[in-house]
C-alpha positions in Angstrom: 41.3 -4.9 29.4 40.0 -3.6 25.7 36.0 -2.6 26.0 34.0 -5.3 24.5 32.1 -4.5 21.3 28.8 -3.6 21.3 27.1 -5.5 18.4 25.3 -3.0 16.4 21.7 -4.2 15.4 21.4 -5.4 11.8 18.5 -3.3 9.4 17.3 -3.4 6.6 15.3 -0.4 4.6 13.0 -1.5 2.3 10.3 0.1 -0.3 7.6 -1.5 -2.3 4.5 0.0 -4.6 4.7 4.0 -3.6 6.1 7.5 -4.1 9.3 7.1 -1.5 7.6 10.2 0.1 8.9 8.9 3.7 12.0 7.6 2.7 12.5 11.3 1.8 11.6 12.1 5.5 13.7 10.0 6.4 16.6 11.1 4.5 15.6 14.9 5.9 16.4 13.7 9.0 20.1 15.2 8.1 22.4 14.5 11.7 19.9 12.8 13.5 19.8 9.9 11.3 23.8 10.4 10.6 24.0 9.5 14.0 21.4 6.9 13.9 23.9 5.3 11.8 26.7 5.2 13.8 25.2 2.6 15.6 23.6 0.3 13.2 24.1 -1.9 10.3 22.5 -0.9 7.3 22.7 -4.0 5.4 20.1 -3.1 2.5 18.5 0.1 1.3 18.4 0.7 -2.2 18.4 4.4 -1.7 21.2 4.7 0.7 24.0 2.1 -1.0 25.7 0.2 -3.5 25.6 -2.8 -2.9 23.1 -5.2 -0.5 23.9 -8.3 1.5 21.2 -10.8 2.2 21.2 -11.6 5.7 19.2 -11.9 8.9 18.0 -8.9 10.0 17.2 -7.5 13.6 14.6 -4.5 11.7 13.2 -4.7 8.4 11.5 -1.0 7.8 9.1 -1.4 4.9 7.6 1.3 3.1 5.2 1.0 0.3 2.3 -1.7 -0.9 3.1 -4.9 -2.2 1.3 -4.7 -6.0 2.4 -7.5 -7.8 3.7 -10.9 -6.8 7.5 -10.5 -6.5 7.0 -7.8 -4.0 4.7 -10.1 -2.1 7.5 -12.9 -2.3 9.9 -10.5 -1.4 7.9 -9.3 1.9 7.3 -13.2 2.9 11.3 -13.4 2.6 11.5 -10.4 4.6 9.7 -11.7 7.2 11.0 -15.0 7.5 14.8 -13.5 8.3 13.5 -10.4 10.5 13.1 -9.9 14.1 11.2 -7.4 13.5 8.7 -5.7 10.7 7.9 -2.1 10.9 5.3 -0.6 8.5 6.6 2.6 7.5 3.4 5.1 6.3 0.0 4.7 5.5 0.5 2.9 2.1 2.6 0.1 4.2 0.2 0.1 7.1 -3.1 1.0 5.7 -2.8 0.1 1.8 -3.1 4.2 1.5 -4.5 6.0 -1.4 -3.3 3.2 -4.1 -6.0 1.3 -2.4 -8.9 3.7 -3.7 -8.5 2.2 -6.7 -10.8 -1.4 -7.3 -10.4 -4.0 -9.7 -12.7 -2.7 -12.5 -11.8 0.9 -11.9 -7.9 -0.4 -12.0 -8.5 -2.6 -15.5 -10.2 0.7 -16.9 -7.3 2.9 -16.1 -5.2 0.3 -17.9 -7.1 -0.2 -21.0 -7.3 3.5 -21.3 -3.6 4.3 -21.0 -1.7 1.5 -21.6 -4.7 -0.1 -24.1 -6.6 -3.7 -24.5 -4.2 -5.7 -25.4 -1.9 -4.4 -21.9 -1.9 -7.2 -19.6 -0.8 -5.5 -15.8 0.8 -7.8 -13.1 -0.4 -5.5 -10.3 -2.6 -6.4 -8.2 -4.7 -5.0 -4.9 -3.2 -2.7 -3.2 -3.0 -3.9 0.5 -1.5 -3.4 3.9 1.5 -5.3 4.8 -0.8 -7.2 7.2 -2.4 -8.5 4.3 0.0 -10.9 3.9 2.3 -11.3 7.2 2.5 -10.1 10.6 4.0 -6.9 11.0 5.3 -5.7 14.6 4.8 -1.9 14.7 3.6 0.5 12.4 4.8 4.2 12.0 1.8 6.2 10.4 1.5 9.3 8.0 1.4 10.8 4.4 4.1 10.8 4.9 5.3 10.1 7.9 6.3 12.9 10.6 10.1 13.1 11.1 10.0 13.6 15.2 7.7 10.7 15.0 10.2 8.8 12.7 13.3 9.8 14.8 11.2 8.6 18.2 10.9 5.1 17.0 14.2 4.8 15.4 16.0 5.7 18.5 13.8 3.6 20.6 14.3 0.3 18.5 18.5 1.3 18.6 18.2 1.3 22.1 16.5 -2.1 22.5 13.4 -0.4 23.3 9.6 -1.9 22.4 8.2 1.0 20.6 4.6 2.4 22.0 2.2 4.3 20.1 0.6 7.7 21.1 -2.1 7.0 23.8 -3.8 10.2 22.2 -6.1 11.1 19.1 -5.3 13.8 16.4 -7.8 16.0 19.0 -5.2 16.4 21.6 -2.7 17.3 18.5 -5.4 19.9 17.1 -5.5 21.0 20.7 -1.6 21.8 20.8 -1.8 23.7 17.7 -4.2 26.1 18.9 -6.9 24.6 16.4 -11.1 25.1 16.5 -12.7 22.1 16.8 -14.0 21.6 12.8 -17.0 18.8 14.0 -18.3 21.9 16.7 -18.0 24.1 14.0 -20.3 21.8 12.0 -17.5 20.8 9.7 -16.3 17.0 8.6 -13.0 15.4 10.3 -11.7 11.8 11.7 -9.5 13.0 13.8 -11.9 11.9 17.2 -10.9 8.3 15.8 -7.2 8.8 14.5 -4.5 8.2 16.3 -2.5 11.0 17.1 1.1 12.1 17.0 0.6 14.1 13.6 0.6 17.5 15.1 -2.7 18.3 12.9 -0.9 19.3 10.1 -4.2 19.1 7.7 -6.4 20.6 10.2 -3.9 23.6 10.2 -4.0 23.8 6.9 -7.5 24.1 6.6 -8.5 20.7 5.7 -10.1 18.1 7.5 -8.4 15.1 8.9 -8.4 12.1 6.5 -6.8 8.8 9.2 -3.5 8.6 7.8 -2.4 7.8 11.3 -5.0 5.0 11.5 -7.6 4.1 13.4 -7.0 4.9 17.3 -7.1 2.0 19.4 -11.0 1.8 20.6 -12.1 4.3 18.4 -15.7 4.6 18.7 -16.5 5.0 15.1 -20.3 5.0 15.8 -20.5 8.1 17.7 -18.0 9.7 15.2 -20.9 8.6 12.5 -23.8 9.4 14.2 -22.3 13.3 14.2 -20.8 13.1 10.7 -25.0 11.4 9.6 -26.0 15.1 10.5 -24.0 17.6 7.8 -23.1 14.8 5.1 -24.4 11.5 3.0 -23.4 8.5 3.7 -21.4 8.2 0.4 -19.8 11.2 1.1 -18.5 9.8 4.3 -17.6 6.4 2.8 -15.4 8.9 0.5 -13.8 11.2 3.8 -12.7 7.0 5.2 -11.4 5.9 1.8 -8.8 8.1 1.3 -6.9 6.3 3.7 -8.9 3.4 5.9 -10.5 1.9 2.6 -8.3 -1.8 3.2 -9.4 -1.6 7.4 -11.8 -4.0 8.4 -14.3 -0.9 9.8 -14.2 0.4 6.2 -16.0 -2.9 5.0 -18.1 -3.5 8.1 -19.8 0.1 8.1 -19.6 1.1 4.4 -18.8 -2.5 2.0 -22.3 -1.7 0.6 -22.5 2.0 -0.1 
């Protein structure tokens, strides 16, 4: 008797408002994601093919912030015809660094470049949640590729993706990192969900939530420490590098 099928799960690889920085991981992924492949149906990604068909789709992986109204139609369509939406890097789950930007600051950027008389259809840049529900989100600037393979594979195999039940302090601890808040320094990695591998704090720098906010992150104690060794603007600045579209962004910093 011939082996049944298997019916290979249809995705979809989509980007909107960014610099395709994780689409590049994900192409770097060289034979893993060849054999990712194997045993799915890429039915759209402009990167990776000719030609696109519109249809259902089991995984819509979206990278980028919708800016202007066709992308924000486009992501509403998305949804609509996908099982699932997965928010691939900060820009997608977080509104990233586009979202530094405000209104006025935007419309003086434009009339400075582009002139007066430029009229811009972008908008806010926002998270993906902004505007639908989205079912898992795979953080970074860009992303990490192990991290990237793990949930790939996992969503293949029918699997329910889980997040890292850790912060970036467990990662800093792996890499043989000093503590930079014991050391009197700035970081948010007490309140950032981990699964990075501390790549800033290796390098020096502090840890600016590209992984988002850790699930019951205690952002007051993280404050109280940062209130010694910096103003609050300065801190307001440290979050809105990446958390400036979060909800804790507005509540503890809307007015600075």
């Amino acid at each position: 008797m011939p082996k049944k099928a298997i019916k290979k799960l249809k995705i979809g690889i989509f980007d909107f408002t960014d610099c395709e920085g994780c689409e590049v991981v994900l192409v770097s992924l060289g034979q893993k994601i060849v054999d990712f492949l194997k045993d799915v149906d890429i039915v759209d990604w402009r990167l990776g093919q000719k030609m696109a068909r519109y249809e259902n789709l089991d995984a819509a992986f979206i990278e980028g912030s919708p800016i202007t109204q066709d992308e924000i139609d486009q992501l509403k369509d998305l949804r609509s015809r996908s099982k699932l939406i997965v928010a691939v890097g900060a820009c997608a789950a977080l509104g990233g660094i586009p979202a530094i930007v405000t209104k006025a600051e935007r419309q003086k950027m434009y009339d400075a470049i582009y002139g007066t008389g430029y009229k811009p259809r972008g908008i806010d840049s926002l998270p993906l949640t902004a505007y639908v529900k989205v079912d898992f989100f795979i953080h970074g600037c860009p992303v990490d590729a192990d991290e990237l393979s793990r949930i790939l594979h996992e969503i293949k195999g029918g699997k329910t993706p889980q997040y890292r039940g850790y912060s970036v302090c467990y990662d800093c601890k792996e890499q043989g990192n000093p503590c930079r808040l014991i050391e009197g320094k700035t970081c948010l990695g007490p309140i950032t969900q981990g699964g990075c591998k501390a790549v800033c704090v290796s390098g020096g720098l502090p840890c600016f939530g590209c992984f988002g906010l850790r699930e019951g992150a205690n952002i007051p104690a993280l404050m109280k420490v940062l209130e010694t060794r910096m103003t609050k603007k300065e801190m307001a600045n440290l979050f809105s590098t990446f958390l400036k579209a979060t909800p804790e962004y507005k509540k503890y910093f809307e007015n600075v």
